[in-house]
C-alpha positions, 0 to 999 in steps of 0.5 A: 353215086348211091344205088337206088332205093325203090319208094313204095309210091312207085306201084301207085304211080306205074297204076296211075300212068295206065288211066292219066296222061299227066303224073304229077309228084309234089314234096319237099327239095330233095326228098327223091321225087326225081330219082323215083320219076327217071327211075320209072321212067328212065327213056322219057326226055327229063328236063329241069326248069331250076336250069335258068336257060331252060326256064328262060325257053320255056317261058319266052316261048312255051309252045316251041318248048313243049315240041322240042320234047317229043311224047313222053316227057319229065319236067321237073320243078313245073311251078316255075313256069305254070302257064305249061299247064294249060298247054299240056292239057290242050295237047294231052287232049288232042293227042292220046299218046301223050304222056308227061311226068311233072314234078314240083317242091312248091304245094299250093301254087302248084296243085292250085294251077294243076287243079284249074289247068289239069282237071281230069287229066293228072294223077296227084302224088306226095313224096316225102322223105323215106318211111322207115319200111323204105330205109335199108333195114342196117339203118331202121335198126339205129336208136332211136335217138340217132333215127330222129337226129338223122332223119329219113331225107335221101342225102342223109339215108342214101348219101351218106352225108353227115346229118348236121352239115346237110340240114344246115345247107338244106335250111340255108339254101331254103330261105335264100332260094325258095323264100325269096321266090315265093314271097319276095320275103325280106325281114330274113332274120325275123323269119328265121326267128319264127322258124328257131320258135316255132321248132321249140313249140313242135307239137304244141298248140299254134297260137300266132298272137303269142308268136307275133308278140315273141317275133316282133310281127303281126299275127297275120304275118304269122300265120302267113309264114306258117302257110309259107312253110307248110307250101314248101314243105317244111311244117305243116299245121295238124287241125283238131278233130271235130264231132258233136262235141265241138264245144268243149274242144280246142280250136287251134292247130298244133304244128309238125315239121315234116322231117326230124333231121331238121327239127333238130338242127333247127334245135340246135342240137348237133348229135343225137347224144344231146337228144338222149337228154334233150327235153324236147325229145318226148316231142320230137318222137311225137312228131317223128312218128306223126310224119310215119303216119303221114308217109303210110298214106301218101305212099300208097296214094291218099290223102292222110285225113290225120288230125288231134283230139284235145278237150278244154280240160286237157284230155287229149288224144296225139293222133286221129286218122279217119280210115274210111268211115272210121277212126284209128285212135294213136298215142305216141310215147317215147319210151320203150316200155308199156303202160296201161295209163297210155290207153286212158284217154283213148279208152275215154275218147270211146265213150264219146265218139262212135265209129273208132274202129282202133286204138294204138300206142306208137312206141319204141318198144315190142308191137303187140297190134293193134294195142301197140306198135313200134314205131319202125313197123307203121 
């Protein structure tokens, strides 16, 4: 077994448990949210509702379920039985000692029902991948290509497992386990189809009637998936930001993938050799470095209010992250080298909008802040 590698989220959550009697952590399959939560919590009761027995219990009889448990209780993968909900909020209502860790990997059905059942109740985590300010430094210190091939998940960082091979059954059992339970999903290999496209388009403007065209499916359907993916923590759509200039601006979303490891296999990429040429590489650091900037919030507990800039003529701007009431400007290149051209359209993005309190270049070179970073530093 890998030794345990302390996540930056865990002071926000032993903070959170002092004020909330329910915690609850979403993010993807395997991303660590039950590592991190028996690691803080290592004397509660943990069970898990992916064990079918366990599941069947808790569903055929909820309330025996919850006594058999005690006070201080982990249930891992609770969006498989939501109607717990309700009940852990009546019992954490009637008696204060009560304290329950809940975990899922399925975001909307779950914080919807959290937020209908647990209002007031619960302190809401996201847990991603490893940060590279979480990774053991040996492996922060790769090339850049091998950090972006490898991607931060836990099996691959912790595990030691080879990267390729864990993706491929990361993704094979993605659409046979998970696609199947939320959407009872049945063209697989259509979808499989949208899921290879839309990894082509990484970082590019979503555009569902282009897609549906390409997939043979309609555009809604289209837009369902993305929706699908972005629930199970796959992609995930990045809206444009808007001011009082929204006339002249794009409209639709630009897509990410939430971990660069399965960008690539999705890719088809098989080492990180191929990515040193790979044409897409420019926009799998782009997305590399997005994720980076996700993880700088989640990890200490807020929401990442992160969004693009793009003009009909093209100027464009990668990143917008609204910091309080201001804005932090980023452009993110690949290269290792500086160059004054990078701060052009940030420089013009001033001009028009108020309250950017920042502007920086994420690279693979020298951080010189808040002008550039490298990317291992965010």
């Amino acid at each position: 077994m890998s030794e345990y590698i302390p996540r930056i989220l865990s002071s926000k959550i032993k903070e959170a448990a002092k004020y909330f009697p329910v915690i609850v952590v979403t993010g993807p399959r395997q991303s660590g949210k039950t590592s991190l939560c028996r690691h803080l919590y290592p004397d509660y009761k943990y069970v898990n509702l992916e064990n079918i027995t366990v599941r069947a219990n808790a569903s055929e009889d909820p309330t025996l379920f919850l006594d058999s448990l005690g006070e201080n209780v982990i249930i891992d993968e609770v969006q498989h039985v939501p109607e717990l909900l309700s009940m852990i909020q009546v019992r954490v209502d009637e008696n204060k000692q009560l304290r329950y860790v809940l975990t899922g990997s399925s975001n909307f059905s779950l914080l919807k029902t959290v937020t209908q059942s647990l209002a007031g109740r619960a302190a809401l985590f996201t847990l991603l991948p490893f940060s590279f300010r979480e990774m053991p430094k040996e492996q922060v210190e790769k090339p850049i290509s091998e950090l972006m091939w490898r991607g931060e998940y836990p099996g691959v960082v912790a595990d030691g497992f080879p990267p390729y091979d864990f993706y491929q059954n990361y993704y094979n059992t993605y659409v046979e386990r998970d696609l199947r339970d939320l959407l009872k999903l049945r063209n697989i290999l259509s979808f499989d189809k949208f899921v290879r496209l839309l990894a082509i388009r990484v970082g590019s403007e979503f555009n569902a009637s282009a897609l549906a065209r390409e997939v043979g499916v309609s555009s809604n359907t289209i837009s369902e998936w993305l929706s699908l993916l972005a629930t199970s923590y796959i992609a995930y759509p990045l809206q444009p930001y808007f001011s009082n200039l929204s006339k002249r601006l794009t409209k639709m979303p630009k897509v990410y993938f939430y971990d660069t490891g399965l960008l690539c296999y999705l890719l088809g990429i098989e080492d990180y050799e191929q990515l040193e040429s790979h044409p897409l590489r420019g926009s799998i650091f782009e997305n590399l470095a997005m994720g980076e900037l996700l993880k700088s919030r989640y990890n200490i507990g807020r929401e990442p209010k992160l969004y693009f800039y793009r003009e009909q003529s093209g100027m464009e701007v990668d990143a917008v992250m609204m910091e309080g009431t201001s804005l932090h400007l980023y452009e993110m290149k690949a290269g290792k080298t500086l160059r004054p051209d990078f701060l052009e359209n940030m420089n013009t993005l001033k001009n028009k909008v108020e309250d950017i309190s920042a502007s920086t270049v994420i690279y693979d070179g020298e951080s010189f802040p808040p002008t550039s970073i490298n990317i291992r530093d965010i």
